[in-house]
Jmol script that loads the backbone (N, CA, C; Angstrom):
load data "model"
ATOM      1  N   UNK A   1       6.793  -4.055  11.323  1.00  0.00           N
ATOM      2  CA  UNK A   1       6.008  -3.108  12.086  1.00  0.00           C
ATOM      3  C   UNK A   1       6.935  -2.031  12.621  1.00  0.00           C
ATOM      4  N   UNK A   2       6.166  -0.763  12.370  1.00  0.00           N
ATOM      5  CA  UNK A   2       7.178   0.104  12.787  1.00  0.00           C
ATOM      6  C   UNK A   2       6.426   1.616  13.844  1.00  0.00           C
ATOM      7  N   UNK A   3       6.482   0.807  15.320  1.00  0.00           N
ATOM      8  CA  UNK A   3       6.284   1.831  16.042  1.00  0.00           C
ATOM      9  C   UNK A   3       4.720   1.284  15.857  1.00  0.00           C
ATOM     10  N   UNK A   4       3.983   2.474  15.646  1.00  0.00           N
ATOM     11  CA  UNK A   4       2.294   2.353  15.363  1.00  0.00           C
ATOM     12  C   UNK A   4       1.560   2.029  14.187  1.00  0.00           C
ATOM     13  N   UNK A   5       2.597   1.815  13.176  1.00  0.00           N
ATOM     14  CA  UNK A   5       2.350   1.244  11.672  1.00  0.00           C
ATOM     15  C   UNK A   5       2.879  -0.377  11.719  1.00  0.00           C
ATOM     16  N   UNK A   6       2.275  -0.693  11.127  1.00  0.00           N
ATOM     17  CA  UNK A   6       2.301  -2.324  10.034  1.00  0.00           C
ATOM     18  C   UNK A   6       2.570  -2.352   9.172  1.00  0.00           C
ATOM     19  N   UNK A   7       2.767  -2.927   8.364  1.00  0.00           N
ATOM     20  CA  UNK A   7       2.869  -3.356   6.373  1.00  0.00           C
ATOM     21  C   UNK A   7       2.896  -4.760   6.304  1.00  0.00           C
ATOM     22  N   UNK A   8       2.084  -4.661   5.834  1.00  0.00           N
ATOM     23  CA  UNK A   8       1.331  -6.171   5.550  1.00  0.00           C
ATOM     24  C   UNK A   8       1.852  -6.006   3.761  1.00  0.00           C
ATOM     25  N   UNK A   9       2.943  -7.095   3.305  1.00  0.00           N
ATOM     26  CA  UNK A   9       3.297  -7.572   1.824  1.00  0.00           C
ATOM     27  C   UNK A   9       2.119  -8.320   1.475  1.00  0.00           C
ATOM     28  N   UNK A  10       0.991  -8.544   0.272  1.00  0.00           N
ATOM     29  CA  UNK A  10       0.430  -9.467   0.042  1.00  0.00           C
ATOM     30  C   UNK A  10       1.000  -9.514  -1.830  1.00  0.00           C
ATOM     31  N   UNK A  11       1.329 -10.922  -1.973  1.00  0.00           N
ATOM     32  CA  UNK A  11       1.904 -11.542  -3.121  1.00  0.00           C
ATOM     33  C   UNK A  11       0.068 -12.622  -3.767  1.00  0.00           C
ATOM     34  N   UNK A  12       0.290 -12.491  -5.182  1.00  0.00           N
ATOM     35  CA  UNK A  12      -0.585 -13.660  -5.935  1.00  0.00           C
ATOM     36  C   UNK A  12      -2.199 -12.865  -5.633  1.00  0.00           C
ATOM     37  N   UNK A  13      -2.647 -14.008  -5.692  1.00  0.00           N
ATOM     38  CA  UNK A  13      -4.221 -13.991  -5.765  1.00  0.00           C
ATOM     39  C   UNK A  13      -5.244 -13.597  -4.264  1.00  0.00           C
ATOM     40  N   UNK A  14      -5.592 -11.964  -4.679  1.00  0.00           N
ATOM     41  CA  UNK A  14      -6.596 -11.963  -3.543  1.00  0.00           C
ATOM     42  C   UNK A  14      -8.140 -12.426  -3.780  1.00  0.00           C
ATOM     43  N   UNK A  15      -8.711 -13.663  -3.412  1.00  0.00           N
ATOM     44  CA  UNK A  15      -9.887 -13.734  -3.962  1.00  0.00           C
ATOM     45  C   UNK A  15     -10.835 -13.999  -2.472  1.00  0.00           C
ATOM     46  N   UNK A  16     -11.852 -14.594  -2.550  1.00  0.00           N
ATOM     47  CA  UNK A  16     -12.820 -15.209  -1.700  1.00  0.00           C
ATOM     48  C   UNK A  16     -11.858 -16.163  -0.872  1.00  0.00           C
ATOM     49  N   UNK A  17     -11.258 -17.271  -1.031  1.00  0.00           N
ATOM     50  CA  UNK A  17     -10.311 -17.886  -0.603  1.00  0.00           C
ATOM     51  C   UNK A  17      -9.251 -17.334   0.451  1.00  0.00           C
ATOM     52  N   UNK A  18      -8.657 -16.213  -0.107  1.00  0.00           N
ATOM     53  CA  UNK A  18      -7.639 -15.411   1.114  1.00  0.00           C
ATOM     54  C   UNK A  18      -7.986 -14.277   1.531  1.00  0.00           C
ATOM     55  N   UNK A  19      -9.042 -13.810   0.974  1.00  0.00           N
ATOM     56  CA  UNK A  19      -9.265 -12.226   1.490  1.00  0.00           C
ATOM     57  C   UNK A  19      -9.176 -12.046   2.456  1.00  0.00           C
ATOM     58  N   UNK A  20     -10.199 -13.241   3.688  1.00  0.00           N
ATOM     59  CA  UNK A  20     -10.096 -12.391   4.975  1.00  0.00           C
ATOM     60  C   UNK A  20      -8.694 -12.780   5.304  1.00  0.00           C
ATOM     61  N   UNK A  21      -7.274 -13.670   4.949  1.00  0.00           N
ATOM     62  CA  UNK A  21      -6.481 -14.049   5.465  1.00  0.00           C
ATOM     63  C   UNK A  21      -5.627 -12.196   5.608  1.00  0.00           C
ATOM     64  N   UNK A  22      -5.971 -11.655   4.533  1.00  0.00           N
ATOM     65  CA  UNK A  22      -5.132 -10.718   4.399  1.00  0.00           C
ATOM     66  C   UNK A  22      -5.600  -9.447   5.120  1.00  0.00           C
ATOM     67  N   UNK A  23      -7.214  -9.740   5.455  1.00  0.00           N
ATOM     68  CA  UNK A  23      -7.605  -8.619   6.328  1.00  0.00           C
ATOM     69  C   UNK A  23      -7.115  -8.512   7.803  1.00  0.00           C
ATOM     70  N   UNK A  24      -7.123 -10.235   8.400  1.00  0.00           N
ATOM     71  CA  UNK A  24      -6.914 -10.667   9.610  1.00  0.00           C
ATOM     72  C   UNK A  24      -5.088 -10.136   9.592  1.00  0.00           C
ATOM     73  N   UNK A  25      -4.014 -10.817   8.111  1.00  0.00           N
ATOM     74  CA  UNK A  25      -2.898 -10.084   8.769  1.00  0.00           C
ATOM     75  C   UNK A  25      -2.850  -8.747   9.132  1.00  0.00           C
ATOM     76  N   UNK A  26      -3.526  -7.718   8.755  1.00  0.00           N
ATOM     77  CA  UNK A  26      -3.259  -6.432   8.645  1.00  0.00           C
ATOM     78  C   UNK A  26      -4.038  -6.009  10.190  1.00  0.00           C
ATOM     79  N   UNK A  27      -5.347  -6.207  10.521  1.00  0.00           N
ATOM     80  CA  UNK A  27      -6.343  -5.867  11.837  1.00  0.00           C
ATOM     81  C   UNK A  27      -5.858  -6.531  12.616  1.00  0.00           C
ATOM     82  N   UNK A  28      -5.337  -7.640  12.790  1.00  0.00           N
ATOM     83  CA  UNK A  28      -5.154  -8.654  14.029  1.00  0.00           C
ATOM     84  C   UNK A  28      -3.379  -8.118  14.631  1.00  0.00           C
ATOM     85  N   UNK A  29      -2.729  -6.890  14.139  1.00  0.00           N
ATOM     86  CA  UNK A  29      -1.577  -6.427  14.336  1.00  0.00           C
ATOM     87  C   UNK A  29      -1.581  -5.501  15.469  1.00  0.00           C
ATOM     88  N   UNK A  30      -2.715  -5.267  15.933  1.00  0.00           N
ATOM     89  CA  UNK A  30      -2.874  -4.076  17.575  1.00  0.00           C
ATOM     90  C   UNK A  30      -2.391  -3.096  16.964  1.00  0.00           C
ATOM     91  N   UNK A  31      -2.096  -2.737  16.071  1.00  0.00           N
ATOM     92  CA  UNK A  31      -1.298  -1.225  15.940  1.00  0.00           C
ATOM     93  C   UNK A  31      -2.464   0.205  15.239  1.00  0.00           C
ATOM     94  N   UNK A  32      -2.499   1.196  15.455  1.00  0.00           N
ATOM     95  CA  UNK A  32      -3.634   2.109  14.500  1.00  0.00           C
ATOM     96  C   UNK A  32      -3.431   2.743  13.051  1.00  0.00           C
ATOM     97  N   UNK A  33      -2.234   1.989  12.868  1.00  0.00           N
ATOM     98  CA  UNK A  33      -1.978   2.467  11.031  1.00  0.00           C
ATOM     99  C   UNK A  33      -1.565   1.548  10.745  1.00  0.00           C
ATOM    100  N   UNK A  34      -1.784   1.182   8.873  1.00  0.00           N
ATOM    101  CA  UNK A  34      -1.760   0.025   8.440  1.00  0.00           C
ATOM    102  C   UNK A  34      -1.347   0.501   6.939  1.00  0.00           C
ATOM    103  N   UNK A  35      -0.231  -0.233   6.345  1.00  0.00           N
ATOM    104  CA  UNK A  35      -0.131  -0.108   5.067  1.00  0.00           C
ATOM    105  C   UNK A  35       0.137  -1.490   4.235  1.00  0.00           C
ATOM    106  N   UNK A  36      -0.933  -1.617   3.603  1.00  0.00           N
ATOM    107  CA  UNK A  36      -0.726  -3.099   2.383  1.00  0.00           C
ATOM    108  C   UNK A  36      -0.264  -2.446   1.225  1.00  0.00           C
ATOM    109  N   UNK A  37       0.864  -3.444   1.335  1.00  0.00           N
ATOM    110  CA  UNK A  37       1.659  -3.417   0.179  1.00  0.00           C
ATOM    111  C   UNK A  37       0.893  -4.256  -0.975  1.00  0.00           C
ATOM    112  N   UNK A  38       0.868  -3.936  -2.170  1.00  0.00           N
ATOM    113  CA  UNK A  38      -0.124  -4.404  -3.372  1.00  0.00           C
ATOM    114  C   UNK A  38       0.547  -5.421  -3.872  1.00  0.00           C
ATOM    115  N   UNK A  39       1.516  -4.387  -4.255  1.00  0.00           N
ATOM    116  CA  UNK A  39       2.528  -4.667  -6.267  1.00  0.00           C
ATOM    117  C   UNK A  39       2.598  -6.059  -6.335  1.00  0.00           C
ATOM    118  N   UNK A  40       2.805  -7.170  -5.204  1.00  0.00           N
ATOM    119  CA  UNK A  40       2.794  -8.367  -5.767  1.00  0.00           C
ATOM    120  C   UNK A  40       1.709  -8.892  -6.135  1.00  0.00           C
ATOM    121  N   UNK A  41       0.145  -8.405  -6.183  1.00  0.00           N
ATOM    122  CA  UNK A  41      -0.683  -9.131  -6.218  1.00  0.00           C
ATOM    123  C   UNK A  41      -1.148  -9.301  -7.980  1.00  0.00           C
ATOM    124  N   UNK A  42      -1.917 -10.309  -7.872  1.00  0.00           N
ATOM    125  CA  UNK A  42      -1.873 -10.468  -9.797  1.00  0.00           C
ATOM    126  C   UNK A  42      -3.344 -10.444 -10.003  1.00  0.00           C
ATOM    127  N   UNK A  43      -4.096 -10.449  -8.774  1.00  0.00           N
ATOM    128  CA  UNK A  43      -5.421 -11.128  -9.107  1.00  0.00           C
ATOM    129  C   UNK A  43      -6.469 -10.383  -7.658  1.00  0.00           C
ATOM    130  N   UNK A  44      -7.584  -9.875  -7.750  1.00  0.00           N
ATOM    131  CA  UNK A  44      -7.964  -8.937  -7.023  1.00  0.00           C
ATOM    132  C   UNK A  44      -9.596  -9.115  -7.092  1.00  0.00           C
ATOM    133  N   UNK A  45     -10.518  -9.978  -6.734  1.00  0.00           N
ATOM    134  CA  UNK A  45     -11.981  -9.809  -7.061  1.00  0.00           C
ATOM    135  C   UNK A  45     -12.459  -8.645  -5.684  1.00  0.00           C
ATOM    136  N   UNK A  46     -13.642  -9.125  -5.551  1.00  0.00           N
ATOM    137  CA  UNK A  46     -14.999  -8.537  -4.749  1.00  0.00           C
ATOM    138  C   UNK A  46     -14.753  -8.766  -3.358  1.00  0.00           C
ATOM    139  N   UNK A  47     -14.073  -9.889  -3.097  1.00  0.00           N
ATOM    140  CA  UNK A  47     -14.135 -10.152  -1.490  1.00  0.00           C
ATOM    141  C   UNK A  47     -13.072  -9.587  -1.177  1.00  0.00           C
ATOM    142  N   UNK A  48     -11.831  -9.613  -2.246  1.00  0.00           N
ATOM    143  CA  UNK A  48     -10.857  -8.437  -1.756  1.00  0.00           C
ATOM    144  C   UNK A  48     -11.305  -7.166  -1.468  1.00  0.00           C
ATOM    145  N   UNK A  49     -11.808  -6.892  -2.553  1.00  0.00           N
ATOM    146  CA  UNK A  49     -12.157  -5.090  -2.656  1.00  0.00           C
ATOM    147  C   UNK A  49     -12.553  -4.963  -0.846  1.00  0.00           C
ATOM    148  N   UNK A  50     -13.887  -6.124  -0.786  1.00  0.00           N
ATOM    149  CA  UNK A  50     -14.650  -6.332   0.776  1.00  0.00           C
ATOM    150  C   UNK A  50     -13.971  -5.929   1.764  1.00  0.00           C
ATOM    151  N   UNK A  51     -12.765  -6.480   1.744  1.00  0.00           N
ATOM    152  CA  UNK A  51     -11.529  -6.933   3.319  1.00  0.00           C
ATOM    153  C   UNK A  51     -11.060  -5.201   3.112  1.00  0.00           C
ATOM    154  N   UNK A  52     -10.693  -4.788   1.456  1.00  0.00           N
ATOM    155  CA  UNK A  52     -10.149  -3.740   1.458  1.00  0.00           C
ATOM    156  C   UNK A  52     -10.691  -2.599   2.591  1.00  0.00           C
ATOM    157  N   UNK A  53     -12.160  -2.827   2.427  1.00  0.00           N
ATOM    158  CA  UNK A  53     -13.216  -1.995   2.614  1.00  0.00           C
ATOM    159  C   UNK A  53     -13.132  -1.768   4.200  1.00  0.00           C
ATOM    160  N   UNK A  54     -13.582  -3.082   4.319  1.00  0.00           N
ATOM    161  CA  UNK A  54     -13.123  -3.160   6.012  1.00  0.00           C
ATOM    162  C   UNK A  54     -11.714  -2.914   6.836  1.00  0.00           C
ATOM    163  N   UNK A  55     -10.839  -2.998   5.968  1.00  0.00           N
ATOM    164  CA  UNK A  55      -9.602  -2.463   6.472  1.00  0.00           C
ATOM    165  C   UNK A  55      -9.462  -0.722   6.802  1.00  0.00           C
ATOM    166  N   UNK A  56      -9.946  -0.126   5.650  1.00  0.00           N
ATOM    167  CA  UNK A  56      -9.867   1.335   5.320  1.00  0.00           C
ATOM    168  C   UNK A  56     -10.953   1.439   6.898  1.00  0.00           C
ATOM    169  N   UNK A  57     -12.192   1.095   7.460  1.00  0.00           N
ATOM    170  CA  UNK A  57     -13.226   1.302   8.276  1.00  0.00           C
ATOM    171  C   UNK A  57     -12.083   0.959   9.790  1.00  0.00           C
ATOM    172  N   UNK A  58     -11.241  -0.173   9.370  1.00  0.00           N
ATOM    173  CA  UNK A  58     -10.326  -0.754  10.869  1.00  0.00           C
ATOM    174  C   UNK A  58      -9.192   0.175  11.131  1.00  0.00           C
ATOM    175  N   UNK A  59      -9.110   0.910  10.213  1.00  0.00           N
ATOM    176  CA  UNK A  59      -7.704   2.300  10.448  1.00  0.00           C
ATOM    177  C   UNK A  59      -7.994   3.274  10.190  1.00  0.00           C
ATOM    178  N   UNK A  60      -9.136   4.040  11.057  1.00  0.00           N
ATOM    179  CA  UNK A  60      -9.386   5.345  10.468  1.00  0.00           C
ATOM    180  C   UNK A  60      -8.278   6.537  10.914  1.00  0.00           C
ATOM    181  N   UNK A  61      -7.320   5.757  11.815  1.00  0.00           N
ATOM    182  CA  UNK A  61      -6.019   6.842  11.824  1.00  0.00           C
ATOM    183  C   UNK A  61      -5.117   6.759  10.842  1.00  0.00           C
ATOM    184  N   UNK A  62      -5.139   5.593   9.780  1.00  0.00           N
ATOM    185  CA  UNK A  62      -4.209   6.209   9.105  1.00  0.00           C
ATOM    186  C   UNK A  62      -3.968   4.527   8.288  1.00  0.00           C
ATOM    187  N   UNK A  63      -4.267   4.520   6.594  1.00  0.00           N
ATOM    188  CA  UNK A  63      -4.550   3.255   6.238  1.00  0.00           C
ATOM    189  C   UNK A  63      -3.891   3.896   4.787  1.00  0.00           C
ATOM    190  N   UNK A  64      -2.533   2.797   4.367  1.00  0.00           N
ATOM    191  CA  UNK A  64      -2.358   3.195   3.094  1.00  0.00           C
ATOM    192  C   UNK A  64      -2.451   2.082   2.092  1.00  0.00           C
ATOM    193  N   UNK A  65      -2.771   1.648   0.854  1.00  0.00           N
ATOM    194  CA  UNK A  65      -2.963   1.005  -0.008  1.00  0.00           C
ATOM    195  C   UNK A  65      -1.625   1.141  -0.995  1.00  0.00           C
ATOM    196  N   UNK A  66      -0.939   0.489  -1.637  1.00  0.00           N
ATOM    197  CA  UNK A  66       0.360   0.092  -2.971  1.00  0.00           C
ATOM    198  C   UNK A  66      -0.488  -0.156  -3.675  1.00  0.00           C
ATOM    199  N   UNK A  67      -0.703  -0.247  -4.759  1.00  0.00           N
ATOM    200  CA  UNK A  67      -1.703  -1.326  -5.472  1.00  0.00           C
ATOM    201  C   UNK A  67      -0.248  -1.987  -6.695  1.00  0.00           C
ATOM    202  N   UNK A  68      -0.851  -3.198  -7.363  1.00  0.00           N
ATOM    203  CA  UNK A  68      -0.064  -3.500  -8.087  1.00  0.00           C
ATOM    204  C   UNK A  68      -0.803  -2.607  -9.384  1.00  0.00           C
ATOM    205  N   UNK A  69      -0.431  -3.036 -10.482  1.00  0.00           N
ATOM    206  CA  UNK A  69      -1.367  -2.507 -12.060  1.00  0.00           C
ATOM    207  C   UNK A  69      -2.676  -3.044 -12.008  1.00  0.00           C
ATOM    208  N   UNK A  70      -2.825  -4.280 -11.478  1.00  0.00           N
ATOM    209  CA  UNK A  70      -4.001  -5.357 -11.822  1.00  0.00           C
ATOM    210  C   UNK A  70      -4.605  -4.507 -10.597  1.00  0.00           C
ATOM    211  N   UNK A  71      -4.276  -4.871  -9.566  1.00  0.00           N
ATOM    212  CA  UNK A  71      -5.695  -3.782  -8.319  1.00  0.00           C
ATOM    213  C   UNK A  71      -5.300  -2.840  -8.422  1.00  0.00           C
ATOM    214  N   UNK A  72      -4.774  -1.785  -9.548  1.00  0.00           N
ATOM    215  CA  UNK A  72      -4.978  -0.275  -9.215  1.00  0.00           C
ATOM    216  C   UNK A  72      -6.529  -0.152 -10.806  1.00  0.00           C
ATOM    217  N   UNK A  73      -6.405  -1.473 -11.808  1.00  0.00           N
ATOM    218  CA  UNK A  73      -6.931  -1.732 -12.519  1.00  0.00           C
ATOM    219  C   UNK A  73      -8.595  -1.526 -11.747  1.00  0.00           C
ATOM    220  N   UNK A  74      -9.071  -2.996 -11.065  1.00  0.00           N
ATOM    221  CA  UNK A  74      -9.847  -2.920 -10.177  1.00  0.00           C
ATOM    222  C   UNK A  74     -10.094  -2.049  -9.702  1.00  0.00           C
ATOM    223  N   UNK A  75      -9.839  -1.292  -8.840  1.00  0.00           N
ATOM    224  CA  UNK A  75     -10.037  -0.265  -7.659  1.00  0.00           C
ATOM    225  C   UNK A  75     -10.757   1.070  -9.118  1.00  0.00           C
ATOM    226  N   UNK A  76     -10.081   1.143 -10.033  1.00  0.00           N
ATOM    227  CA  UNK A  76     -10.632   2.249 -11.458  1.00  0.00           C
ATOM    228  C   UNK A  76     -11.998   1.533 -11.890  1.00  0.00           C
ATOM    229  N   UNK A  77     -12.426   0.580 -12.122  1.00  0.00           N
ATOM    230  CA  UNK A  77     -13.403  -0.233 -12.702  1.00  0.00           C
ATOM    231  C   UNK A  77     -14.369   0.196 -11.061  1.00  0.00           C
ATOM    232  N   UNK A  78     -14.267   0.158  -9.920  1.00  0.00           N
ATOM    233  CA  UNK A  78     -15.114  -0.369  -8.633  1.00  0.00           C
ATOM    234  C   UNK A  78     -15.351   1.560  -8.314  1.00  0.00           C
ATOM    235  N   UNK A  79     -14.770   2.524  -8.481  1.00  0.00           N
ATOM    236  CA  UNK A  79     -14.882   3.431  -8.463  1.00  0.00           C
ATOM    237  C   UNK A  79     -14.097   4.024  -7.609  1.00  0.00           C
ATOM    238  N   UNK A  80     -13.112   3.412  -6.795  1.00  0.00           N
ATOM    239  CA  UNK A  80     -12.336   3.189  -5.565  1.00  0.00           C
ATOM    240  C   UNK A  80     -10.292   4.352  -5.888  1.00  0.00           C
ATOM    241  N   UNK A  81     -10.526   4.407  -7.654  1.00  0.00           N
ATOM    242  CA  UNK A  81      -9.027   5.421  -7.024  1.00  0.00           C
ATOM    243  C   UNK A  81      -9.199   6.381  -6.822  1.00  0.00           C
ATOM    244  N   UNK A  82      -9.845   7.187  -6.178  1.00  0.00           N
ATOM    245  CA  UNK A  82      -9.709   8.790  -5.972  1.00  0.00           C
ATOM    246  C   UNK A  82      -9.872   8.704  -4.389  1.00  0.00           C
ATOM    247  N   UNK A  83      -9.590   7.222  -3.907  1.00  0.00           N
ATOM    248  CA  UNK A  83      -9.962   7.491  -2.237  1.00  0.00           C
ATOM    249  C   UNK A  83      -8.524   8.184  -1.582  1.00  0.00           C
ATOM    250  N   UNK A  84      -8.262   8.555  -0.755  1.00  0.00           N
ATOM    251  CA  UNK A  84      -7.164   8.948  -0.852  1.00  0.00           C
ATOM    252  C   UNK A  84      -5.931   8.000   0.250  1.00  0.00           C
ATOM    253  N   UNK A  85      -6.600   6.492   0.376  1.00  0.00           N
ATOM    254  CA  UNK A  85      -5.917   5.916   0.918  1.00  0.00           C
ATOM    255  C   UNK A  85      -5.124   4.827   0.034  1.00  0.00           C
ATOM    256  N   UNK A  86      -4.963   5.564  -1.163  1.00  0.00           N
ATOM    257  CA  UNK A  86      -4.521   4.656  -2.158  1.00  0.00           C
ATOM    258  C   UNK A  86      -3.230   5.495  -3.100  1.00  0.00           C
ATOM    259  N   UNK A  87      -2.282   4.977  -3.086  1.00  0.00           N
ATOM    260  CA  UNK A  87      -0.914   5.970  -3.331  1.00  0.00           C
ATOM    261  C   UNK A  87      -0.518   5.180  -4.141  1.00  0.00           C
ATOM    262  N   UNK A  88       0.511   5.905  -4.775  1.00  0.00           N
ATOM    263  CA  UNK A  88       1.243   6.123  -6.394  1.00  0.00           C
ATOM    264  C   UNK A  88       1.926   4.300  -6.222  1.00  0.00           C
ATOM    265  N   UNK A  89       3.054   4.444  -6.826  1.00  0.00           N
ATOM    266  CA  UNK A  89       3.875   2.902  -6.670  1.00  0.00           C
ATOM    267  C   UNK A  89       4.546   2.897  -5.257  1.00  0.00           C
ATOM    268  N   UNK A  90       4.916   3.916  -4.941  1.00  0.00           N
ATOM    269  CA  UNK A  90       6.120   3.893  -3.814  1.00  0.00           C
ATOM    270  C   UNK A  90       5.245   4.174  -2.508  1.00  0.00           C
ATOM    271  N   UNK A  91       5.775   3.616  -1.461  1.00  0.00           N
ATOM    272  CA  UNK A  91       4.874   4.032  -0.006  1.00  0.00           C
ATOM    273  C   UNK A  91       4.927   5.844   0.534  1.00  0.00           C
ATOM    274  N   UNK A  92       4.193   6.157   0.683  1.00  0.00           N
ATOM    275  CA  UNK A  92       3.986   7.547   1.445  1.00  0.00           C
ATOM    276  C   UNK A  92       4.439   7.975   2.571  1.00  0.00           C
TER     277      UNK A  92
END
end "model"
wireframe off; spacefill off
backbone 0.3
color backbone group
C-alpha cells in the first residue's frame, strides 16, 4: 500500500470460490485507489468479472486493472476492454 493506493497481487484461479476473497482483499484496505494486479491469474469466470464489477463501483477515485492474457481474453469476449480502468501489461 502506498499512501492512498493498494495493489492487491491475485495469482491462479478467479472463480465463484475466491472471487469475493479477492474483492474483500482489495475494498476491505480503507484506502480510495486500488490496483489488481492480473498477470498471475490463469483462470477468470463470471463471479470474477462480478467482484471486478464491484470493485471498479468501490473506487470511483481511481481503480486500475493488469490483466494476465487469459482475463484480458475474458474482459474482450464480456465486452469489458475499452473500459479505461484496464491497462497495457505494466502498471500506470
Amino acid at each position: 500500500m502506498a499512501g492512498d493506493r493498494t495493489t492487491v497481487v491475485v495469482r491462479g484461479e478467479v472463480d465463484m470460490s475466491t472471487a469475493d476473497a479477492m474483492y474483500q482483499a482489495a475494498a476491505g484496505a480503507g484506502v480510495g485507489r486500488a490496483v489488481l494486479d492480473l498477470r498471475g491469474v490463469t483462470f477468470f469466470d463470471s463471479a470474477a468479472i462480478h467482484a471486478l464489477i464491484r470493485l471498479v463501483d468501490r473506487f470511483p477515485q481511481g481503480f486500475e486493472v493488469i490483466p494476465s492474457p487469459q482475463v484480458r481474453r475474458v474482459l474482450d469476449i464480456s465486452g469489458l476492454s475499452t473500459q479505461p480502468w484496464l491497462a497495457g501489461d505494466e502498471p500506470g
